[in-house]
Every structure is written in C-alpha cells, then in structure tokens.
OpenMM code with the backbone's topology and positions (N, CA, C; nanometers):
from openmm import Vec3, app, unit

residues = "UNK UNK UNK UNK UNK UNK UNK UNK UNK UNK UNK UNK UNK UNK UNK UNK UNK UNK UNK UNK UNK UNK UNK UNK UNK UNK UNK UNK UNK UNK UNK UNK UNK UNK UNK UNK UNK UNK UNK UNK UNK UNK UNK UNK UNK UNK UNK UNK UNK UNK UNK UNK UNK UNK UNK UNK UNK UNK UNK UNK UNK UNK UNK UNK UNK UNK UNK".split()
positions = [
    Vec3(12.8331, 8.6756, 10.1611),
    Vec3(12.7091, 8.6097, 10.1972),
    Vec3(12.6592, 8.5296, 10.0774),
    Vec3(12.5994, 8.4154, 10.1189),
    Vec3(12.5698, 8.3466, 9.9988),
    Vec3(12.4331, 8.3229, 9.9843),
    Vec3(12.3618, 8.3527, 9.9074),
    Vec3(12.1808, 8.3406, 9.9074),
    Vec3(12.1273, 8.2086, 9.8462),
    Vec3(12.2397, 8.1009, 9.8030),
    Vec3(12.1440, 7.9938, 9.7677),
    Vec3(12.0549, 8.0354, 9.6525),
    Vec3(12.0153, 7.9107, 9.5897),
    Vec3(11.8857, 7.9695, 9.4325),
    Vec3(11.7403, 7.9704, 9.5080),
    Vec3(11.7092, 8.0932, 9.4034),
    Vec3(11.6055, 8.1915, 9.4199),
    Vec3(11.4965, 8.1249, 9.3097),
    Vec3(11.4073, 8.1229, 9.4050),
    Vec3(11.2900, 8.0566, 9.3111),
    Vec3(11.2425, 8.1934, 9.1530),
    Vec3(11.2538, 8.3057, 9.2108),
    Vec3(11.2354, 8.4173, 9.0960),
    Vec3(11.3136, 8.4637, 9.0594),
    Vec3(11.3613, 8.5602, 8.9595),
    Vec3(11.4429, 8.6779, 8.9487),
    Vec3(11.4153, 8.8377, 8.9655),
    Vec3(11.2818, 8.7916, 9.0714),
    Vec3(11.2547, 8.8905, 9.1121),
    Vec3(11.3031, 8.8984, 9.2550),
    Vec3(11.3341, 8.8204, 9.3706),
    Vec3(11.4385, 8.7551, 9.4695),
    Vec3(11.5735, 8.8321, 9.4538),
    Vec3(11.5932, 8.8101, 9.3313),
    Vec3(11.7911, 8.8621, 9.3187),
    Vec3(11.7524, 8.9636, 9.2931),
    Vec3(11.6585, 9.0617, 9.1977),
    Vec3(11.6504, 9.1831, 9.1902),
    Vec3(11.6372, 9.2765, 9.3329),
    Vec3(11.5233, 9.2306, 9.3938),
    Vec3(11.4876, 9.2889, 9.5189),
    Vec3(11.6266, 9.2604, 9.6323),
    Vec3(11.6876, 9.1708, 9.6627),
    Vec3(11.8440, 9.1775, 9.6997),
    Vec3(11.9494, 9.2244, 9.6286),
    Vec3(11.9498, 9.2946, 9.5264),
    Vec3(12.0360, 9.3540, 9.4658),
    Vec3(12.0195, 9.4802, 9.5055),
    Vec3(11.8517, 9.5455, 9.5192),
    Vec3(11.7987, 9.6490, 9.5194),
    Vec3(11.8569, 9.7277, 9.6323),
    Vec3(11.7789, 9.6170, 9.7737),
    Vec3(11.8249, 9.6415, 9.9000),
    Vec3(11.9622, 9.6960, 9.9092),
    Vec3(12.1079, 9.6211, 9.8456),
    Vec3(12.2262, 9.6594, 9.8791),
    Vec3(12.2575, 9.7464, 9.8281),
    Vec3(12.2075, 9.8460, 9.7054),
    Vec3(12.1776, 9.9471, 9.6993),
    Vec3(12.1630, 10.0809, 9.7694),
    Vec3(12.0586, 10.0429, 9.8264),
    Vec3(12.0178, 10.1498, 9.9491),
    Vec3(12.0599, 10.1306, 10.0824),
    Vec3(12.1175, 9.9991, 10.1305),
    Vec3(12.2658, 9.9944, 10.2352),
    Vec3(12.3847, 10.0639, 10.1981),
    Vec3(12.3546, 10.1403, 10.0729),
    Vec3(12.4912, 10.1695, 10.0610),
    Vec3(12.6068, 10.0536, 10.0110),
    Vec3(12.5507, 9.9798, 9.9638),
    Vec3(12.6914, 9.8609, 9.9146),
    Vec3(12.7161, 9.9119, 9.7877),
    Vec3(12.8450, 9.8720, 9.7374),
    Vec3(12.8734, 9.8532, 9.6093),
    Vec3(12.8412, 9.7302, 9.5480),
    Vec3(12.8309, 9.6964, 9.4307),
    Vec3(12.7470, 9.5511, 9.3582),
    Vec3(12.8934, 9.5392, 9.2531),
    Vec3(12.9454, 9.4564, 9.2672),
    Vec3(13.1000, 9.4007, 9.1769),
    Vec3(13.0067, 9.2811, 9.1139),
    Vec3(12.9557, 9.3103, 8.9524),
    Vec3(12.8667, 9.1962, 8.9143),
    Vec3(12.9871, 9.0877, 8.9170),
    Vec3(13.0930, 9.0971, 8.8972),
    Vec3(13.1344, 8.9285, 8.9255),
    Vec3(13.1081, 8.8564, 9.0463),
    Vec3(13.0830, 8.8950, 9.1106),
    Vec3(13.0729, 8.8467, 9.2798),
    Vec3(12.9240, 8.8184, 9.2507),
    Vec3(12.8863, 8.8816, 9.2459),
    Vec3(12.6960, 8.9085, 9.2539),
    Vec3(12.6997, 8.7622, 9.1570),
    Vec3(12.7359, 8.7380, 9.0673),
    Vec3(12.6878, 8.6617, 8.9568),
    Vec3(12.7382, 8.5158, 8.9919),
    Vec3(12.8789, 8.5260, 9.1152),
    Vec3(12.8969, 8.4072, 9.1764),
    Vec3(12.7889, 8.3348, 9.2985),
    Vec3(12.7662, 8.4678, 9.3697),
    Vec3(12.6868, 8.4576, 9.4652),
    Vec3(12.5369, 8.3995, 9.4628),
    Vec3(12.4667, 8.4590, 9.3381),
    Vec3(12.3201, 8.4123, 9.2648),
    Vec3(12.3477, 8.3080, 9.1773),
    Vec3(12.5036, 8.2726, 9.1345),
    Vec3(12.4760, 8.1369, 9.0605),
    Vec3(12.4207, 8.1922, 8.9229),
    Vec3(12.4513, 8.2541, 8.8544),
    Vec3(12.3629, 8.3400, 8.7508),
    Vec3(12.4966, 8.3964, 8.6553),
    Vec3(12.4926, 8.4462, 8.5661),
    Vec3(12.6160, 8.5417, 8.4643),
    Vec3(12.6307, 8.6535, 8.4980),
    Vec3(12.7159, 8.6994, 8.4461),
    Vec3(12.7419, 8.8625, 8.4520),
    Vec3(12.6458, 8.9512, 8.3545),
    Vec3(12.6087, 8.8693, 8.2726),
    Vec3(12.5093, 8.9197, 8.1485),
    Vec3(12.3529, 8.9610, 8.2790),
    Vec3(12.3273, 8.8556, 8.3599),
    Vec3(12.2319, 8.8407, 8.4143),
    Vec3(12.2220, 8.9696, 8.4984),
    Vec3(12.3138, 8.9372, 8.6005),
    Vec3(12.3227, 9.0693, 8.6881),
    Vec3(12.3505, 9.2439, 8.6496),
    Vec3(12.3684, 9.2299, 8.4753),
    Vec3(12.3592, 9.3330, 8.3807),
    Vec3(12.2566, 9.4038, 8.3942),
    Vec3(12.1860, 9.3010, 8.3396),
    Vec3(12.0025, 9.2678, 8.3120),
    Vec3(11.9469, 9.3542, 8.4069),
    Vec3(11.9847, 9.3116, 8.5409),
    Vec3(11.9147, 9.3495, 8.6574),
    Vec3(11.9108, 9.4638, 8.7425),
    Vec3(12.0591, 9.4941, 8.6959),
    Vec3(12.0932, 9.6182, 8.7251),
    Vec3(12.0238, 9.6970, 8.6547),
    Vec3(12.0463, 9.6921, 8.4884),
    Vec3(11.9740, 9.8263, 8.4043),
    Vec3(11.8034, 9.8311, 8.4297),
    Vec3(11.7349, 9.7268, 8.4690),
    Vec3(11.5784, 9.7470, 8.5695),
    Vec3(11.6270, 9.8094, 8.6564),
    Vec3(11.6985, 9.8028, 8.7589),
    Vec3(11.6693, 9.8457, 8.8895),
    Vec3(11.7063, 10.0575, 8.8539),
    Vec3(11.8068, 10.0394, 8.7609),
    Vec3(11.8498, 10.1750, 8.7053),
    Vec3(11.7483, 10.2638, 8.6460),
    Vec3(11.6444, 10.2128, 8.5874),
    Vec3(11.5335, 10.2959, 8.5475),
    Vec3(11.4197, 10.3551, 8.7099),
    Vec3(11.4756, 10.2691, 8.7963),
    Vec3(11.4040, 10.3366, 8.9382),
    Vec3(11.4866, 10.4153, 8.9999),
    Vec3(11.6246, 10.3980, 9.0090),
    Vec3(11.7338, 10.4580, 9.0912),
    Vec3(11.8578, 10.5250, 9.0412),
    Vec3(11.8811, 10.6404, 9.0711),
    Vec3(12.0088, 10.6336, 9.0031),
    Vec3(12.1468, 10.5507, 9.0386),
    Vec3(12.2093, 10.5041, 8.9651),
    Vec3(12.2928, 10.4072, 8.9904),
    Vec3(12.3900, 10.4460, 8.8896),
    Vec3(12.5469, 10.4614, 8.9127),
    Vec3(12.6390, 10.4867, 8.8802),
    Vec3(12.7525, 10.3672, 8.8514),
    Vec3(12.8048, 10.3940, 8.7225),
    Vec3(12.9437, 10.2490, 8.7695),
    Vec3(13.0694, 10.3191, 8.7884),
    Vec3(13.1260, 10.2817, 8.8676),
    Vec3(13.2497, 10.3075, 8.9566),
    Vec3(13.3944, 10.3083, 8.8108),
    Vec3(13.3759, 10.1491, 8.8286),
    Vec3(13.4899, 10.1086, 8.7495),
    Vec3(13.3983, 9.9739, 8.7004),
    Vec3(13.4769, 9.9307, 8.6134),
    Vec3(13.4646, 9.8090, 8.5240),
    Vec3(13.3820, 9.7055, 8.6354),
    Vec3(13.2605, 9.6825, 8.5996),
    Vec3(13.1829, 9.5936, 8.7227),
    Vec3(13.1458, 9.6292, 8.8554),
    Vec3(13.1680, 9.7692, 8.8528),
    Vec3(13.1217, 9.7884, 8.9781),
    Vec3(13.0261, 9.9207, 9.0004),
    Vec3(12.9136, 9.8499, 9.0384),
    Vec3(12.7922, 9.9729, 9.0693),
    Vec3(12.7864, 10.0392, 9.1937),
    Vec3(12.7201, 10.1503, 9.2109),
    Vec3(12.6449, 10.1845, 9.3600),
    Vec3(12.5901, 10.2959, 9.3081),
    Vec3(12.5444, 10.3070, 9.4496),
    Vec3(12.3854, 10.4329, 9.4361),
    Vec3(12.4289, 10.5537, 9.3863),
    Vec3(12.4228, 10.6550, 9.2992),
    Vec3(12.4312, 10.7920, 9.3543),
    Vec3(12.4491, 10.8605, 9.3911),
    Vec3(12.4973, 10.9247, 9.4450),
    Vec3(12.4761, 11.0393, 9.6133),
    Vec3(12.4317, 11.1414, 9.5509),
] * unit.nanometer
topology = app.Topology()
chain = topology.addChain("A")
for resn in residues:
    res = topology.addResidue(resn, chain)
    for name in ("N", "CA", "C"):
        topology.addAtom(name, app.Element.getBySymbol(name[0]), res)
C-alpha cells in the first residue's frame, strides 16, 4: 500500500502505530520506501512508538508487537 506524503510525522507515526496493533510486521526498508522517508527515519519512529508499546525486532529491520 502506498500512502503518498504526509503533511506531519505524526501521520506516519500514527500509521505505523495502527499496523502494529493489526498485527503487521514493519520491515523499515519497505516502510521507508512506502513514506518516502530513510531508514534512520522510520528508526526514529519506531523507538517513540516503543516507549508506548512493547515492540520487538524479529531480525535485521523487522519489528512487531509483542505477544
């Protein structure tokens, strides 16, 4: 899915957030193609959203929730 630019980076946070709690996994290379943004960025955004949620990395670039 492609979201087009986001007037905030509060936009990509809160859609990052969401796929989160769908249960997605977040592969920041994809994410960082998808928002048009770096991998540094979607770093960024992750370690905010991580101080609310627990969030785990899989493997090299790849997040999801918890269980």
């Amino acid at each position: 899915m492609i979201y087009g630019k986001h007037k905030t980076p509060v936009d990509r946070i809160l859609i990052i957030f969401k796929k989160f709690y769908d249960k997605e996994h977040i592969d920041i290379y994809v994410a960082a193609e998808e928002f048009n943004v770096s991998t540094r960025t979607i770093l960024r955004d992750i370690k905010i959203i991580k101080k609310i949620i627990p969030i785990k990395n899989n493997r090299k670039g790849d997040y999801s929730l918890t269980e």
